[in-house]
C-alpha positions in Angstrom: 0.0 0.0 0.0 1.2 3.7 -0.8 2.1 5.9 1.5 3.1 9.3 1.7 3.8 10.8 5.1 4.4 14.6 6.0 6.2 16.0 8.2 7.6 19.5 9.6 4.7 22.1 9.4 3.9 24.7 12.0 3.7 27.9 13.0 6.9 30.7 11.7 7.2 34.6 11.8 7.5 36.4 8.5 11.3 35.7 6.9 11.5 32.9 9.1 12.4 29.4 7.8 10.4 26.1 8.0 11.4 22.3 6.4 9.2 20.1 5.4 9.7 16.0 4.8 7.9 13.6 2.9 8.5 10.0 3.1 7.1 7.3 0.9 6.8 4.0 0.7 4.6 1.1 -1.2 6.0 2.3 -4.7 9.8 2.5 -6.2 10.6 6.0 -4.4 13.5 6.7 -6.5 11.6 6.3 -10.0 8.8 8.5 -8.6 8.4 12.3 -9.6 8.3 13.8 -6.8 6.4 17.3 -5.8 5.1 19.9 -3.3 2.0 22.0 -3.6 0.0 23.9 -1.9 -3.7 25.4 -0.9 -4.1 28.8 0.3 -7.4 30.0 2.2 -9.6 30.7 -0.4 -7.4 29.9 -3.5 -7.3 26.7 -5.8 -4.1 24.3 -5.3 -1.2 25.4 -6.6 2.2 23.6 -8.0 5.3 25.0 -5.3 7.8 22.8 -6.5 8.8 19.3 -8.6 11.6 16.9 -8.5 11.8 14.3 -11.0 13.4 11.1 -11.0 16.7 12.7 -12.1 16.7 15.4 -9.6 15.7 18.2 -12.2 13.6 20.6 -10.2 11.2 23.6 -11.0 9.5 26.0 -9.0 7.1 28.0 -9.4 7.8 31.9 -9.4 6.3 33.0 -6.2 9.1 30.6 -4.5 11.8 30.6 -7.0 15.0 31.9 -4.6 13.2 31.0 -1.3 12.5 27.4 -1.7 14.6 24.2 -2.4 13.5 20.9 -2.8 15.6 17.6 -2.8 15.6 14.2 -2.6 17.1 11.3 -1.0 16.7 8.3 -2.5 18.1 5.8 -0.2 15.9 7.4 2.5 12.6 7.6 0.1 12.9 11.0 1.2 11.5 14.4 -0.3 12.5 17.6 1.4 11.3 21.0 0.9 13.4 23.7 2.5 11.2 27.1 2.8 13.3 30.4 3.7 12.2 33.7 3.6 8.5 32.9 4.3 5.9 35.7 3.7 2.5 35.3 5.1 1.2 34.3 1.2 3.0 31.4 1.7 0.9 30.5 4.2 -1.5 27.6 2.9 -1.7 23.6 3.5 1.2 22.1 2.2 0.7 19.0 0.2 3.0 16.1 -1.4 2.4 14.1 -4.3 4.0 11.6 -6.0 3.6 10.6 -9.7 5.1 6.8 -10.4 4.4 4.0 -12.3 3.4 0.6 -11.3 2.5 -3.0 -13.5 2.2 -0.6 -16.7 0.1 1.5 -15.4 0.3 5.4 -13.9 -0.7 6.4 -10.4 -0.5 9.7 -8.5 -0.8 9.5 -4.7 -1.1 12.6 -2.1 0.0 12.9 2.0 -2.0 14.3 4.0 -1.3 17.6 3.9 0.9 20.0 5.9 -0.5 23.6 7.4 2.0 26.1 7.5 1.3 29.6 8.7 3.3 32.4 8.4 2.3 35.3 10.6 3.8 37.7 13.4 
């Protein structure tokens, strides 16, 4: 069965830093594509950042600079370091993992993460 467990949201003043952690497990981790996104209070989900099997990131603009995301493999670990946080990143943090399984193509999602950024 697939997995994806969160970890590390929480509560950060504005320019403060926050890490979050996603493990998997139930799939081949290191053949997954592997990304972060993110609902805001009143706004549709939004793509934050993407991994793919390779390591070959993107981000979207609103993060580009403040947010880095890696992998690590061995660990079936995702990370998403967040620095700089403004109060707009403040939303339920989500992460998602796109793999493929007996031919076919699955997506799964954690649970989600909330992070709020506010003095």
């Amino acid at each position: 069965q697939v997995h994806l467990v969160e970890s590390g949201g929480g509560l950060v003043q504005p320019g403060g830093s926050l890490r979050l952690s996603c493990a998997g497990s139930g799939f081949t981790f290191s053949s997954a594509a592997m990304s972060w996104y993110r609902r805001a209070p009143g706004k549709e989900r939004e793509l934050v950042a993407s991994i793919n099997s390779s390591g070959g990131r993107n981000y979207a603009e609103s993060v580009e600079g403040r947010f880095t995301s890696s992998r690590d493999n061995a660990k079936n670990t995702m990370v998403l370091q967040m620095n700089s946080l403004e109060t707009e990143d403040t939303a339920v943090y989500y992460c998602r993992a796109d793999f493929r399984s007996r031919q076919r193509d699955y997506i799964s999602w954690g649970q989600g993460l909330p992070v709020t950024v506010s003095s």
